[in-house]
N, C-alpha and C positions, 0 to 999 in steps of 0.2 A: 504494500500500500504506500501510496504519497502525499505527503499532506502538505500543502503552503500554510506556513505561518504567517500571518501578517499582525504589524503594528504600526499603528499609525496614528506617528503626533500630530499636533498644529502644521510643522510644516518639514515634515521628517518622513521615514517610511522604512522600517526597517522590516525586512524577511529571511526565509528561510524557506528551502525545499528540504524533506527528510523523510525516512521512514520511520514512523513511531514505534512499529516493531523492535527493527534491528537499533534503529538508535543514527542508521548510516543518512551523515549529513549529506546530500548531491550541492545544493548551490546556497550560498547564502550573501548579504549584501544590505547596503544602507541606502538611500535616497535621499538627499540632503536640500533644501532653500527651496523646499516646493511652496509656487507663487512669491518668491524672491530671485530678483538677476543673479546670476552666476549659480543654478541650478546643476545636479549634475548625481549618478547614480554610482557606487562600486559595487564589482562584483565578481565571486570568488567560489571558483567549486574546488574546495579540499583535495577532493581524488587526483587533480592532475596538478597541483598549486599553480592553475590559474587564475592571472589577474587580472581584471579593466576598468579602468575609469570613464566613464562616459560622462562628458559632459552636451548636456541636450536644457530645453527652457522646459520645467514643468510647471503651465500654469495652476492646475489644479491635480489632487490625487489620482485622478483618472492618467492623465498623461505619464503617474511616475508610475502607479500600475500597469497602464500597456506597457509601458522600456523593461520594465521587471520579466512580464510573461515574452517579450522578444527576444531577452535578452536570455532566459531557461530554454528558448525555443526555437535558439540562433543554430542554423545548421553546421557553423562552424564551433565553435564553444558552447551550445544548447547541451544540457543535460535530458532533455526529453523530445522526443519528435515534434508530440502536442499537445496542448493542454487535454485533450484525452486522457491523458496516462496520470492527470491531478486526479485524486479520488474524491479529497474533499478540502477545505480553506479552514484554517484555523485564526482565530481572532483574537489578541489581548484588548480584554474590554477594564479600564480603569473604577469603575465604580459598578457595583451590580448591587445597593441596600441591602436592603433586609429581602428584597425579592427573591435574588438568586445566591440559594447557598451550595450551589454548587454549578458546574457546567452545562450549558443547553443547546441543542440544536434551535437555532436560529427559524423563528416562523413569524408572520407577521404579530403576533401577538406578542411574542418577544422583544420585536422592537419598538415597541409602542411602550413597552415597560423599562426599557434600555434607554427611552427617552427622557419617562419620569426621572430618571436617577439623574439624568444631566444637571439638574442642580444643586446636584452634591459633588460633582467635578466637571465645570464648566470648561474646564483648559484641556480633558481630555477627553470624557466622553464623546463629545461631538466628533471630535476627530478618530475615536472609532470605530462611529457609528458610520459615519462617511465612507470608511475603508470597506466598511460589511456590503454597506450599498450598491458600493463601486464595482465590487468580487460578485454581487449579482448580477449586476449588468453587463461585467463583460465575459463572464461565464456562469449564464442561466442552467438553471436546471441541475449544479454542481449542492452539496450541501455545504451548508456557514457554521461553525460551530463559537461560541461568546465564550469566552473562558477570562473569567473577574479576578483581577486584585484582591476583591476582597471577600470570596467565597471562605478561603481555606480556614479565615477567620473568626468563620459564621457558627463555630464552637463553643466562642467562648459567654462562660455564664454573665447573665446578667449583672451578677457585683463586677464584672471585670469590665463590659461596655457602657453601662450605664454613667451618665455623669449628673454630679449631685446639684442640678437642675430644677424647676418646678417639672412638677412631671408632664405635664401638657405640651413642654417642650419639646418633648420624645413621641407622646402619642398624636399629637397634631403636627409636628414639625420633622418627627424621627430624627433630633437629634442624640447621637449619640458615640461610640466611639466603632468605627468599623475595619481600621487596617488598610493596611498597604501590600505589595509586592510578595502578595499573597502564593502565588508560582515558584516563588524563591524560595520562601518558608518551606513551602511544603515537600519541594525537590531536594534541599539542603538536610531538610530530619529525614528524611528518606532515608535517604543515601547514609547517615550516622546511622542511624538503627540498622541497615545493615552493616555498619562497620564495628558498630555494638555488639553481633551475632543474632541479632533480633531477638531482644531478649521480651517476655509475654510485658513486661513494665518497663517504662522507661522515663526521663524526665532529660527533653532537651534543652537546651539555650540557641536561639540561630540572630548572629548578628549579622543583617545585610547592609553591610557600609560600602556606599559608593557616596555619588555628588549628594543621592539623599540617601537616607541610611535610617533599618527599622529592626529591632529586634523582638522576639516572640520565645515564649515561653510554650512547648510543646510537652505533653504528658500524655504519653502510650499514642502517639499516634496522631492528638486531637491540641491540635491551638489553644489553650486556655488563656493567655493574654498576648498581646504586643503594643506597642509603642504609639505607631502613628493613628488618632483616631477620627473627627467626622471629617480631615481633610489630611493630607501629608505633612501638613505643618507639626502639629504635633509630637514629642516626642525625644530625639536625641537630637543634639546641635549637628547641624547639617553642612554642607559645602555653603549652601548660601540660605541656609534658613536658620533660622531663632531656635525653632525645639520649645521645648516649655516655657514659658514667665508666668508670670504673674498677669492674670488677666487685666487688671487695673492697669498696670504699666503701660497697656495698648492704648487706652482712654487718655491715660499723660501724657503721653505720648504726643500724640495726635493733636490732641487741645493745644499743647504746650506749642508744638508748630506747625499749627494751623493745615495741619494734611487733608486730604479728602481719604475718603473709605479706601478707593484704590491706590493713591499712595501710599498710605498705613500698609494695605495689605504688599504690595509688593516690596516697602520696606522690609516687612518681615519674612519675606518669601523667599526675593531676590539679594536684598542688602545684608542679608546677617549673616548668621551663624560663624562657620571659620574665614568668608571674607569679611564682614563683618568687623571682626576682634583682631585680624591680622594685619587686615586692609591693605594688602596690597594684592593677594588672590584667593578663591577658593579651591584651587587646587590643593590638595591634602600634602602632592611632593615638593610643590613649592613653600609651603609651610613647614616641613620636615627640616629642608635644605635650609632655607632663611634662620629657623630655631639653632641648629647645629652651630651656624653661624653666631648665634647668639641675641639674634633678633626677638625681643622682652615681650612685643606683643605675638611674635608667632611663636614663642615658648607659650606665654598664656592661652593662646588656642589650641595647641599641641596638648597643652595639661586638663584643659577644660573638654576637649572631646574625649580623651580616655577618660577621665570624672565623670560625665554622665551617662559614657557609655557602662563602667562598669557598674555604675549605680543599681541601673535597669539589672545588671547580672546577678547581683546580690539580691533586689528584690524579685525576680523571677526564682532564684532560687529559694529562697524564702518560702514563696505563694505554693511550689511543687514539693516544699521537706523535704530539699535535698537537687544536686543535679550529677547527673550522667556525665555528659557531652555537653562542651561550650564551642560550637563551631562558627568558624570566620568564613565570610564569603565577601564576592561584590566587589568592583576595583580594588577599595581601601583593604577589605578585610583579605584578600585572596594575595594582593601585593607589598602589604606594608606591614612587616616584620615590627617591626619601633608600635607601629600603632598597637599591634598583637599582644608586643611585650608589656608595654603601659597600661592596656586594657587588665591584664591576667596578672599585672604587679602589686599586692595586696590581696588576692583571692588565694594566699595558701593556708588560710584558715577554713577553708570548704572544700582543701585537699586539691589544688593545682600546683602540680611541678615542672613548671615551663622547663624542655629542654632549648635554652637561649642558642645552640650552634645551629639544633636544627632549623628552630624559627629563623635565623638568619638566612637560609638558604634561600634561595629562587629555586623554587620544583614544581614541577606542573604535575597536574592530578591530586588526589587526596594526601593530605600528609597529615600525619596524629604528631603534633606537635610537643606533647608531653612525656616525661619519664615514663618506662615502665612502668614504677613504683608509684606514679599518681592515682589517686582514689578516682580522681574527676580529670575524664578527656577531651582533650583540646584537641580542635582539627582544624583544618583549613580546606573547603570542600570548595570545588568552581562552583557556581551554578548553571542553569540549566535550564532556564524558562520556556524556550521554545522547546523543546523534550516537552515537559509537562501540557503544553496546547496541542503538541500534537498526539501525545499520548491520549491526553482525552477528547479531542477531535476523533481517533481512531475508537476508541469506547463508546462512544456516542453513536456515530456513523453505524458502527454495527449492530448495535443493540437496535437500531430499528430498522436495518433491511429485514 
């Protein structure tokens, strides 16, 4: 079986051709400054490490969609004859509420409910509801499957989503707390519990540190809390986000100079977090590098993101009585040794024994980053999101021929 992955941002587009069986990637690739000048798409099939960068004008998703299916379907570097040989379109959908708590085949009734949720993330739904549309129109009669952010989430108990709110805030508003990068989480414990030996209990930690970054507390299988909740803001200090304050701080904020709503908000989105307090980037290796140098505010950011990251680790371990596995993923967590060690420096009272030579290393694939002798396992696991769309794209699809 074949399945295109797609996702698609505001004006971005990233895929993947795969078979969610064997796991075997055929083509994969990005689509960059769709409806911006200097447009233009790469693209890369594993098997022969071929490369191309095409640059073409997309003004709309449609046009970075056909270059994509020409480009799988090019008789010179085409991985497939025709889109015949696609079985079915897999889709990361950013917000799915309380509706879907888990993955669906795509029917009109669906998307009318994919709609509702759009304003609970205005910056992304739309844009991939747009992509589901697109994947209908230019290959009718093909099935779409939605696979949400924040399904894998849709576990956790009431004390853990609920916020101490009046309550009509939730029942009329559904505010609440719902999760992030839900695909990651759940491919990341996966993949520990099998490295666990899959034992019948378990009590994960998965921290996904990239530009935004969420951790989740896993127990036997099932999500019981994570970090980011009714929007991505939420949570652990970010490349360019805030993370937690103090709600009032927003209101003084604002008052104090004279912001509109979407100034405020994209202060806090765009302006914070480690660019924010380092101010001069949000890249995490540039904050690394400037620190070493001695640079007092990208030390304070360097010190300030292992602080609240490990916060969250202590209190997830706490909430489970106890933890298994503390697994690193995601740009930061998968490439940044320093970040790893500063996160896990103070957690040897809950029985981690960072081995420091191994964490140093650059090695690709899963690496258990701790002694023997440690109680509690540290890894460092890639992730795997488009695996998991199309793994359940292919469970979907068949469960209804």
């Amino acid at each position: 079986m074949k399945v295109l992955v797609i996702n698609c941002g505001s004006s971005s587009l990233k895929y993947q051709l795969l078979n969610p069986e064997s796991g075997e990637l055929f083509a994969i690739g990005l689509c960059e400054r769709i409806g911006i000048e200097g447009s233009k798409m790469e693209y890369e099939t594993p098997a022969n490490d071929f490369e191309i960068e095409i640059k073409q004008d997309m003004p709309t998703h449609k046009e970075a969609l056909e270059l994509v299916i020409n480009a799988i379907t090019n008789p010179e570097y085409g991985v497939i004859k025709s889109v015949e040989e696609i079985d079915a379109i897999g889709h990361r959908v950013v917000h799915g509420g309380e509706k879907f708590a888990s993955s669906v085949l795509v029917t009109p009734e669906v998307m009318a409910a994919m709609e509702e949720c759009s304003e609970l993330a205005p910056l992304h739904n739309p844009a991939n509801l747009l992509g589901i549309r697109t994947m209908q129109e230019l290959m009718p009669g093909k099935p779409n499957v939605g696979v949400f952010d924040t399904s894998f989430h849709q576990t956790m108990p009431k004390e853990a989503y609920m916020y101490a709110l009046p309550y009509e805030d939730y029942t009329e508003l559904k505010v609440r707390k719902y999760g992030f990068h839900g695909t990651s989480h759940k491919f990341v414990s996966g993949v520990a519990q099998e490295l666990l030996g899959n034992p019948a209990e378990s009590k994960i930690i998965v921290c996904h540190l990239g530009n935004g970054g969420s951790i989740s507390a896993v127990k036997n299988g099932k999500c019981i809390d994570t970090t980011m909740g009714l929007t991505p803001l939420q949570g652990i200090m970010m490349g360019t986000r805030c993370g937690d304050i103090d709600p009032a701080a927003v209101l003084f904020i604002k008052n104090k100079r004279g912001l509109s709503d979407k100034e405020m908000d994209d202060r806090m989105n765009k302006q914070s977090g480690i660019l924010g307090v380092f101010g001069e980037s949000s890249d995490c290796r540039d904050m690394e590098i400037a620190a070493a140098a001695g640079n007092e505010r990208a030390l304070l950011a360097e010190n300030m993101f292992a602080y609240k990251i490990r916060g969250y680790v202590g209190n997830y371990a706490a909430q489970m009585g106890g933890v298994d596995a503390i697994c690193f993923t995601g740009g930061i967590g998968e490439n940044s040794g320093k970040v790893r060690e500063d996160v896990l420096r103070g957690l040897e009272f809950i029985g981690v024994e960072l081995d420091k030579e191994v964490n140093s290393k650059r090695q690709k694939g899963n690496v258990l980053l701790t002694k023997e002798t440690s109680k509690v396992k540290a890894f460092k696991i890639p992730t795997n999101e488009e695996l998991v769309i199309a793994r359940d794209t292919y469970e979907i699809v068949n469960a209804t021929k």
